[in-house]
C-alpha positions in Angstrom: 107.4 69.1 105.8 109.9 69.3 108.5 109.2 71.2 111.3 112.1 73.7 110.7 110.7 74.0 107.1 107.2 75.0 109.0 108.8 77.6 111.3 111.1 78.8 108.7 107.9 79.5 106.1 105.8 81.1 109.2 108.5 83.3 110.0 108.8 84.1 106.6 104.9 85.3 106.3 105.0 86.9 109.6 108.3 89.8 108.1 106.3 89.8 105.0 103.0 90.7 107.0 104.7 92.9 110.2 107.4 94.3 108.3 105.5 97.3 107.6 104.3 97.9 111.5 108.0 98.8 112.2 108.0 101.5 109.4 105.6 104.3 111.0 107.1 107.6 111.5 108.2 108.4 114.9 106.7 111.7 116.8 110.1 112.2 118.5 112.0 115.4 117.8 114.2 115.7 114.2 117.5 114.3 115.3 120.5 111.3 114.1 118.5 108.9 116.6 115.0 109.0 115.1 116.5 109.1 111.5 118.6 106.1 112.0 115.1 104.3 113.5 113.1 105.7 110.2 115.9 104.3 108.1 115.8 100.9 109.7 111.8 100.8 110.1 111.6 101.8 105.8 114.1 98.9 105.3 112.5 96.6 107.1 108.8 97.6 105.6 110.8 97.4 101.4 111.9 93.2 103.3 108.6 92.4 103.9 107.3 93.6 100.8 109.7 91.9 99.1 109.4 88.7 100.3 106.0 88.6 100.3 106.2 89.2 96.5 108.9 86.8 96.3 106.4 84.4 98.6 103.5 85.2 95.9 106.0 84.4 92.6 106.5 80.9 94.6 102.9 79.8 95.4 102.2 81.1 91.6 104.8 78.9 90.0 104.1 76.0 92.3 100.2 76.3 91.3 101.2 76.4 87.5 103.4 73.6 87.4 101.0 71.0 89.2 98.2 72.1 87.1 100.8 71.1 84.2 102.0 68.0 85.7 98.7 66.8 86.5 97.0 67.9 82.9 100.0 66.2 81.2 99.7 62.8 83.0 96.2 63.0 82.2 96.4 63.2 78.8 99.3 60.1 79.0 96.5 58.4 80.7 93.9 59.3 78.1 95.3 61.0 75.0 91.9 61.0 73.6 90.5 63.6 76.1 93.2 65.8 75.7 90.7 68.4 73.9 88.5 68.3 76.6 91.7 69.3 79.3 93.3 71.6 77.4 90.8 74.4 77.8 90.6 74.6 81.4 94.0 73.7 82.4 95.0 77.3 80.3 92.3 79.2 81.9 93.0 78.0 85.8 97.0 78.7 84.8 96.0 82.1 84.1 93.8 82.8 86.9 96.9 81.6 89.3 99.4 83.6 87.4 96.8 86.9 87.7 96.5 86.3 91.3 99.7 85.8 91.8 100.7 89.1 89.8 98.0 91.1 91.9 99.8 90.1 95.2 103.6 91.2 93.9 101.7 94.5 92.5 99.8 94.7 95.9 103.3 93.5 98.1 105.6 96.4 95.8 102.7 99.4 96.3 103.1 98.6 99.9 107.2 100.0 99.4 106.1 103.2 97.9 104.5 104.3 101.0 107.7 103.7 103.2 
């Protein structure tokens, strides 16, 4: 990867991560200041979350398909074994496709408390 790409995907984990340090309540006073800063801290918390479920839906897919790709060109390189692959290339899909659906569900209970 380029190094743009790198800084671009860190930067990416880092709002995903933070974005919900900037959504705490303020102790100041009731008032059009601290409401605009509430606003802008529970919108920048619902970003993170969302990207970091989007991030999770990524990885998942990404997992899937090589698990695929490789299972499939291992069964072009020996169709007689193709019994013996099948099994486990279902189960590890659906281990990566349950983790990756506990990390949106964990990433979208993080909005609810914004």
């Amino acid at each position: 990867m380029t190094r743009t790409v790198k800084l671009a995907t860190i930067g990416l984990v880092l709002m995903a991560t933070c974005g919900s340090a900037f959504a705490q309540p303020e102790q100041a006073p009731a008032g059009a200041v601290s409401e605009v800063k509430s606003d802008i801290g529970r919108g920048l918390g619902i970003l993170g979350a969302c990207i970091g479920a989007g991030l999770a839906v990524v990885g998942g897919a990404i997992g899937i398909a090589r698990i695929g790709g490789n299972t499939v060109e291992a069964i072009a390189r020996q169709p007689e074994a193709s019994g013996a692959m099948f099994a486990p290339m279902i189960i590890t899909a659906a281990m990566i496709e349950g983790i990756a659906l506990f990390a949106v569900v964990v990433g979208m209970l993080g909005v609810g408390k914004f």
